[in-house]
C-alpha positions in Angstrom: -13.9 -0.7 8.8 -12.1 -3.7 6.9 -7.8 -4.2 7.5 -6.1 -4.7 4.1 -3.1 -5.9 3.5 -1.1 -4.6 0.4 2.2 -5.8 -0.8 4.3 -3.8 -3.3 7.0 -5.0 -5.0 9.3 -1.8 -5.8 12.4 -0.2 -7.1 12.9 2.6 -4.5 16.3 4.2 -4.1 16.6 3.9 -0.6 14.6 4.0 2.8 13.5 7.5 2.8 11.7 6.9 -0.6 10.0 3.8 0.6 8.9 6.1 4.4 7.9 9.4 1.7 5.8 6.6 -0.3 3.9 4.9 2.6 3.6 8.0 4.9 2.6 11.1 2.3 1.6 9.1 -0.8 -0.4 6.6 0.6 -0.9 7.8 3.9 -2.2 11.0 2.7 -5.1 9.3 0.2 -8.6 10.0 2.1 -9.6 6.3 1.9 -6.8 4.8 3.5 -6.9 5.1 7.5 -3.9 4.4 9.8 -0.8 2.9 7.4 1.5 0.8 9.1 4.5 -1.0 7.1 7.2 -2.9 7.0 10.1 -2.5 4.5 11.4 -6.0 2.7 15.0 -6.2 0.7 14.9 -2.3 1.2 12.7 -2.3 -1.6 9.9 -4.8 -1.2 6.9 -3.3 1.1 4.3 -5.0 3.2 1.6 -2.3 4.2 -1.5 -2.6 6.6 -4.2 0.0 6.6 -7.4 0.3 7.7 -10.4 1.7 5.4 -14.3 2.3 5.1 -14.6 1.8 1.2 -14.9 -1.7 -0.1 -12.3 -3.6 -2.5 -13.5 -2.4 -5.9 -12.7 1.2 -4.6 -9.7 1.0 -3.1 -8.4 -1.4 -5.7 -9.4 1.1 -8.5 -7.8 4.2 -6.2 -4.6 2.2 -5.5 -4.0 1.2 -9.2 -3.9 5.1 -9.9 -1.8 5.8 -6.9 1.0 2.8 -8.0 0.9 3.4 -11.8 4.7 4.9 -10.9 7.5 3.6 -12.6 9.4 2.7 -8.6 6.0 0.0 -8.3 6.9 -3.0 -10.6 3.8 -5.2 -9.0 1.5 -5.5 -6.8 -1.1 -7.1 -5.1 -3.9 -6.5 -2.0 -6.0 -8.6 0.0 -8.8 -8.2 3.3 -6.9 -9.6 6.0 -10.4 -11.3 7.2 -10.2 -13.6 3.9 -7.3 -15.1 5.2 -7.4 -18.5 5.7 
């Protein structure tokens, strides 16, 4: 199991759209595991979660998931390529 690290840039209304994102639209996607986050601006997220399938899937699965119009950009990474 691989840790990535995802950070949206978003126009969300206010905190409970940013919790209702991250906990039921994310967290309820069968190839994430355990999604922690931490809200930025009130807008800006930084989210952590844990999954089995490799970048190519979850990259193709999240593009589908944040094709909204609150998600202006965003980008992922595997927290073991840091440097």
């Amino acid at each position: 199991m691989k840790t990535y690290i995802l950070f949206v840039f978003g126009m969300f209304d206010d905190h409970e759209d940013v919790e209702y994102f991250c906990a039921d639209v994310l967290g309820d996607n069968p190839i994430i595991n355990s999604v922690r986050y931490v809200i930025e601006n009130s807008q800006n997220i930084i989210v952590i979660f844990d999954s089995d399938s490799d970048y190519k899937t979850i990259s193709t699965e999240l593009f589908s998931i944040l094709s909204v119009d609150q998600v202006k950009f965003y980008f992922i990474f595997d927290r073991d390529s840091l440097v």
